[in-house]
N, C-alpha and C positions, 0 to 999 in steps of 0.2 A: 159432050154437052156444051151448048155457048154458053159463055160469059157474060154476066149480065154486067155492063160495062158502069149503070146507072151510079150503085154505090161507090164506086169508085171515083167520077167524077164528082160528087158531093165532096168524100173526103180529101179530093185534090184542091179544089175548092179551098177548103177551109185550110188547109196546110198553106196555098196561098196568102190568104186572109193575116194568115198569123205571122209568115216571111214579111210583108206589109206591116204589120203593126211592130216584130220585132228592128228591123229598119228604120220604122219612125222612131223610136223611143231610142234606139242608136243615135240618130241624130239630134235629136233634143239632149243627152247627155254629152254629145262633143261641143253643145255651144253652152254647157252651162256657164260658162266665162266668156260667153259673146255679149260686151254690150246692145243693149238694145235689141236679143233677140227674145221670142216670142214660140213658146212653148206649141205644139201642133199635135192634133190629135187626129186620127185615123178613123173615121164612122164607117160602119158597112150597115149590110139590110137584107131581107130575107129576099133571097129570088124564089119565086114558085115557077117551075115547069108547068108550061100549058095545058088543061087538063086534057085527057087521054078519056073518048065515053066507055066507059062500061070497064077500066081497066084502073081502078083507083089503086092497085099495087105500084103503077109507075106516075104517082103524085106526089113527086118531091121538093123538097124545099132547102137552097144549100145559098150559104153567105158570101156575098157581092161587094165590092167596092163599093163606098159612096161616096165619101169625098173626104176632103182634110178639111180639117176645122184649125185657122189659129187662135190662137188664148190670146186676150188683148188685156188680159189683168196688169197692174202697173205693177212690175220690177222694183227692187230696193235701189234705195240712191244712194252710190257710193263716191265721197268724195274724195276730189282730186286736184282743186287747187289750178288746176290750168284752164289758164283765162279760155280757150279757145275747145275747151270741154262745155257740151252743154247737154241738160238733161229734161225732158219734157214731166215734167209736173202735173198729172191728168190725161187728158182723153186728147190726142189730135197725136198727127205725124210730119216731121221734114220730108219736107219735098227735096229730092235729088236728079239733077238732070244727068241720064249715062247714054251711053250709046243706045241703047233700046231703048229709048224713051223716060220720062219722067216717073221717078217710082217714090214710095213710100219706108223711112226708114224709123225708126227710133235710136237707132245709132248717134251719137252727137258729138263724137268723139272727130273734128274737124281742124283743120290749117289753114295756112295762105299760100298757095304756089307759088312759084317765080314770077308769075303775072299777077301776082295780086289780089286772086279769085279764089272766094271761098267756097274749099274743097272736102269731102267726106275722106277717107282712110284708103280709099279705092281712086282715090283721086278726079271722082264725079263733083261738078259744080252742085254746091246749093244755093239753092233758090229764094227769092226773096217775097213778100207778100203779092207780089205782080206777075211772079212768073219768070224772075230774069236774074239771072247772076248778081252773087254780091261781089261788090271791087275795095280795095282799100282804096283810100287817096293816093296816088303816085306820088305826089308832093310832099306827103307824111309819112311813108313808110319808115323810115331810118328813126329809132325811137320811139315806134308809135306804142302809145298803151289803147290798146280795147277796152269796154266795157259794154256789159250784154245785160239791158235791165229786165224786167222779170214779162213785158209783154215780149218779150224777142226783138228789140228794140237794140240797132248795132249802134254802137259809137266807139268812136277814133280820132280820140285826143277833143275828145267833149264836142264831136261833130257827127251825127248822124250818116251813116254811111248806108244804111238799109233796115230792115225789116224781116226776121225768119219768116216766114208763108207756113205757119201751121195747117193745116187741113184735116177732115176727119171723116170716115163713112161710115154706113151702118156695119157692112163688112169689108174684109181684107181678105185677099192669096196668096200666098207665099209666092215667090218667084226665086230663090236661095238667097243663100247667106244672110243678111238682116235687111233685104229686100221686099217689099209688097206691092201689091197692083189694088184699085179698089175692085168690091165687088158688092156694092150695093150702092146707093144714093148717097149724095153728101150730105151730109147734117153738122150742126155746128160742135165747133173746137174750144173745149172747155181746159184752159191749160194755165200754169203758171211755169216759166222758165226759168231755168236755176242752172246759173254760170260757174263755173268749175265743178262741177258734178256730172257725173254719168249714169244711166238705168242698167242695171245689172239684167242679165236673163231671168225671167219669170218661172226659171226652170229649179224644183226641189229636186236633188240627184240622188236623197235615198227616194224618194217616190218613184221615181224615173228606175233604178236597180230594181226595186219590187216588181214592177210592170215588168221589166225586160227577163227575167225569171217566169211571172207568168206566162207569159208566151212564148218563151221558150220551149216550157210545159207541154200549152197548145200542139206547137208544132211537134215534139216528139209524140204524143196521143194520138196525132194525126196521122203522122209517117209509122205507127204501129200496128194502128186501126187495116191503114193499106196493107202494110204485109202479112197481117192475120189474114182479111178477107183474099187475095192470093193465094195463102196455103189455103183455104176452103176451097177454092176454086181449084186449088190442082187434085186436090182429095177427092173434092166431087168429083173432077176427069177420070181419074183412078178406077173409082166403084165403077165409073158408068164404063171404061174400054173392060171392065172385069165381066 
């Protein structure tokens, strides 16, 4: 007898689905201690096979990738005391200049390189309300103290040196680590900046255990559903060479 191949792709399918959602919730629990990262959640959607006339037995219906969604909820602020820690208070994102272009962080955990340019932890320039590196005074670095008042407003030794470039969209994409790209229109940046402080990850890790148990679940359901339906299909072989 052939194999009806049908149920089997559904439930490969959804064993997929669930390899997908257990990965994600993997990586949302490896950064619970990433500043500035941003929890991501996994959406799927029903695919329906084309209908077939007169054969409503092979009208199936099996779960699809849809996309990731990140959580832009604000993270707890944990202080820190270092002047060159800064932690965004509200809705907007630093802009960081890297090799791939200018991205989106909540990261604020920042330095001054050897050249004087302030850098994120990866060592990408951030940007100022204009779109251009910030520089210290060359003249003033040896004892300079900073100070970052709460519009993102730099000073260096009670002299303005620049501006953080907040920005904000309607949505974001991940691109890894505590990176984003926009993915909607820009809309305004409702923020208060707060110097020596950092954003914790927006991640709950017993929530995050719970998840990754249920799908774990999923997926063994999934991978036993398949090998039930396999031994039905060798059975059915059986009777039918008998």
């Amino acid at each position: 007898m052939a194999i009806n191949f049908q149920p089997i792709y559904v439930l490969a399918s959804g064993g997929e689905r669930a390899l997908e959602q257990i990965d994600n919730t993997t990586n949302n629990l490896a950064n619970v201690n990433t500043s500035g990262f941003k929890k991501l959640i996994v959406r799927e959607l029903s695919q329906k096979i084309p209908q077939n006339k007169g054969q409503k037995g092979d009208l199936l219906v099996f779960p699809r990738f849809k996309d990731t969604v990140v959580i832009t909820t604000q993270g707890g602020l944990r202080k820190t005391d270092n002047p060159l820690d800064v932690a965004i208070q509200g809705k907007g994102y630093f802009q960081v200049e890297t090799p791939n272009g200018v991205m989106l962080t909540r990261n604020g955990h920042f330095f001054f390189d050897k050249n004087g340019f302030l850098v994120d932890e990866n060592g990408n320039y951030v940007l100022n309300n204009s779109g251009s590196r910030i520089a210290l005074n060359t003249e003033q670095r040896i004892g300079t103290n900073i100070y970052i008042n709460q519009k993102g407003q730099i000073f260096q030794d009670n002299q303005e040196i620049g501006t953080l470039g907040i920005v904000n969209y309607e949505k974001i994409k991940p691109v890894g680590y505590t990176y984003y790209k926009p993915d909607g229109n820009q809309i305004e940046a409702e923020y208060t900046i707060l110097q020596g402080f950092l954003e914790d990850a927006n991640v709950n890790p017993i929530e995050e255990m719970t998840n990754l148990i249920t799908h774990q679940r999923r997926m063994d359901i999934y991978g036993n559903l398949i090998k039930g339906l396999d031994n039905i299909e060798q059975k059915t072989n059986e009777i039918g060479r008998a």
